[in-house]
C-alpha positions in Angstrom: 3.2 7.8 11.1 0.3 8.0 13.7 -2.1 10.6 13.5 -4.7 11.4 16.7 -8.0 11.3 14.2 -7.8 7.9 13.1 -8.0 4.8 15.1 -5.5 2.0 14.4 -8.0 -0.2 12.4 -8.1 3.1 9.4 -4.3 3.9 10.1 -4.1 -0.1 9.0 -5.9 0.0 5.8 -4.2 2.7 5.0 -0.9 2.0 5.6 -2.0 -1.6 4.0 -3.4 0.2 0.6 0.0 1.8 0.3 2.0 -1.1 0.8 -0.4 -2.6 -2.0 0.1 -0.1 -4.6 3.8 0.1 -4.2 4.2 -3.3 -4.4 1.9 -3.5 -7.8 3.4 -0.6 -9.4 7.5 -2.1 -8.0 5.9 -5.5 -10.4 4.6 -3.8 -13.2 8.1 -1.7 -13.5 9.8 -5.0 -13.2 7.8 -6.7 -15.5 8.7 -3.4 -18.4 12.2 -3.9 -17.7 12.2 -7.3 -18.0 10.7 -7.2 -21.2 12.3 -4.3 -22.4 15.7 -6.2 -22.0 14.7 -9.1 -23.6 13.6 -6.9 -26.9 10.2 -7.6 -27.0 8.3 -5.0 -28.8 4.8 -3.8 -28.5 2.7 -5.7 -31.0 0.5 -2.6 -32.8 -3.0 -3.1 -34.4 -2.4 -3.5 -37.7 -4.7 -0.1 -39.3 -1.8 1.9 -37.0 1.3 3.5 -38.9 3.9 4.1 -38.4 3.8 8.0 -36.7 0.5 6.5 -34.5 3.1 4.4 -32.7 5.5 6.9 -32.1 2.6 9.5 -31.1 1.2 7.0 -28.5 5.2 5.9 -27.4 5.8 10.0 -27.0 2.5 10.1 -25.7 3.8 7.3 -22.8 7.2 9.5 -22.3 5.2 12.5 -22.1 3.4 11.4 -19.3 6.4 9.7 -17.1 7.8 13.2 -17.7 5.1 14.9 -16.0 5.3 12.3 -13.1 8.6 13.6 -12.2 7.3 17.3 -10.8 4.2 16.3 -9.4 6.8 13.2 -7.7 8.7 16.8 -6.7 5.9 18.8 -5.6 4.4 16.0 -3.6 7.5 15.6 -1.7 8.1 19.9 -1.0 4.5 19.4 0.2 3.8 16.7 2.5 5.7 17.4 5.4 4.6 20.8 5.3 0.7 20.1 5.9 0.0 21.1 9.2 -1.2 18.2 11.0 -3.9 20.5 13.1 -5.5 21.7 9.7 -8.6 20.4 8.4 -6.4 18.4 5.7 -3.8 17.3 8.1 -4.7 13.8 7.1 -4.3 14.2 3.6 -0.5 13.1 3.6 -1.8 9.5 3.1 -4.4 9.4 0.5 -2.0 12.0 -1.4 0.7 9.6 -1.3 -1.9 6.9 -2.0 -3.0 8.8 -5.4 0.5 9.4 -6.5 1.5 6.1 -6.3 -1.9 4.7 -8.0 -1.0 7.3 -10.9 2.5 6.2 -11.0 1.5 2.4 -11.4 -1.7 3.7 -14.0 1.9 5.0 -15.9 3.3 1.8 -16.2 0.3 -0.2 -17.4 0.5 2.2 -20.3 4.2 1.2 -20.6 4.1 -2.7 -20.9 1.3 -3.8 -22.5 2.6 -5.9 -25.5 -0.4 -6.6 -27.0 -2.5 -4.1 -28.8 -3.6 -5.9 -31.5 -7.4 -6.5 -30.2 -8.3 -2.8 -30.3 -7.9 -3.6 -34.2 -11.6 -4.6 -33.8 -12.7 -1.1 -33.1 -12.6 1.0 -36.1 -10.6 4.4 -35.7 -8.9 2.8 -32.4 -6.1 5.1 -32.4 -8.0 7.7 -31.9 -10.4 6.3 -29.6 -7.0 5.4 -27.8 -5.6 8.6 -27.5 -8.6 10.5 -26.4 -9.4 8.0 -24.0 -5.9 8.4 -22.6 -6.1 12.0 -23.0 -8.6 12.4 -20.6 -8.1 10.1 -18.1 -4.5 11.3 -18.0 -6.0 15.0 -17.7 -8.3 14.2 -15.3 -5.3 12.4 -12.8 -3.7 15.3 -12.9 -6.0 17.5 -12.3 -7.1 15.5 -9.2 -3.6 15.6 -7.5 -3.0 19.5 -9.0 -6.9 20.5 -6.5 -5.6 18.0 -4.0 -1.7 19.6 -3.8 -3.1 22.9 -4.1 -5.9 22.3 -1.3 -3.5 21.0 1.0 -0.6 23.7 0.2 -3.4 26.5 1.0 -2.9 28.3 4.4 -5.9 28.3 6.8 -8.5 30.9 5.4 -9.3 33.5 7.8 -13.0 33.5 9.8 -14.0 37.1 10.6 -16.7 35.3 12.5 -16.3 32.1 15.0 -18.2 29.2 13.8 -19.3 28.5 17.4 -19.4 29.4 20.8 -16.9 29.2 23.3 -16.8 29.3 26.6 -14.1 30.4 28.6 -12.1 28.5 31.7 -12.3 31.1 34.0 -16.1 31.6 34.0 -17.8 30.9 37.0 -20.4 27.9 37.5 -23.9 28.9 37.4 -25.5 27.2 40.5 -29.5 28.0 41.0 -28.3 30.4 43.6 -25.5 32.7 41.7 -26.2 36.0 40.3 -25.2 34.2 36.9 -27.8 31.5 36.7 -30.7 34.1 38.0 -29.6 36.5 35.3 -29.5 33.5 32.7 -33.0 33.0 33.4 -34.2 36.2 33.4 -32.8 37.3 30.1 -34.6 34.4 28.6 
């Protein structure tokens, strides 16, 4: 996809970022069903119980649930930007975000070790609030960025400059145009 406002060198990067991200979030995936085959369970801190676990593994499906409709509005929205709006170059970075959320998703998923937040007293709930709010926050990002994008051009009563038309003549130093110019000033 080429757009007119960027030069190749930005188009690059940011074609490279999303190649980057896809290919980090495609390993972490592989890496959960790897281990998720092999029957390795997540090691818990120990001051957890049992319905801490399951809160933070419903906590985990919860959020891979909500992936799957932003995943859908993302895709009934990109190729709907107008590419001469102010956000016509927004198709990128949102596809940028929503894979970076998407691999966020499974870091949550395979860690198999959380038996160093023992250390921290109340770390479950330190945990979950943590997650809470970064989670929140994510989504809240790509919910202003979607609905930014999805917005139709607002309307100017006023013009925010001034434009000159084609067909108006030349002033030269010895049209009625320029003498009237500088007499009016």
């Amino acid at each position: 996809m080429r757009y007119a406002d960027l030069n190749l060198s930005n188009e690059l990067i940011l074609v490279g970022l999303v190649v980057v991200v896809w290919a980090a979030f495609l390993m972490r995936a592989a890496v959960f069903f790897r281990l998720e085959r092999a029957g390795i369970r997540p090691l818990y801190p120990d001051s957890w119980n049992v319905g801490q676990r399951r809160a933070l593994e419903r906590f985990r499906l919860l959020i891979g649930l909500a992936l799957v409709p932003l995943w859908a509005i993302y895709l009934s929205i990109a190729p709907s930007i107008p590419a001469n709006s102010r956000f016509g170059n927004l198709e990128m970075p949102m596809l940028i975000s929503m894979l970076s959320v998407s691999y966020a998703w499974t870091l949550l998923l395979a860690p198999r070790n959380w038996k160093r937040l023992d250390a921290l007293p109340r770390s479950f709930m330190l945990m979950i609030a943590f997650l809470v709010l970064w989670w929140a926050t994510a989504f809240s990002a790509l919910g202003w960025m979607f609905a930014t994008a999805s917005a139709p051009p607002s309307f100017r009563m006023f013009s925010n400059g001034v434009y000159a038309g084609q067909d108006t003549p030349h002033a030269t130093p010895g049209s009625r145009i320029f003498i009237a110019r500088n007499f009016n000033r």
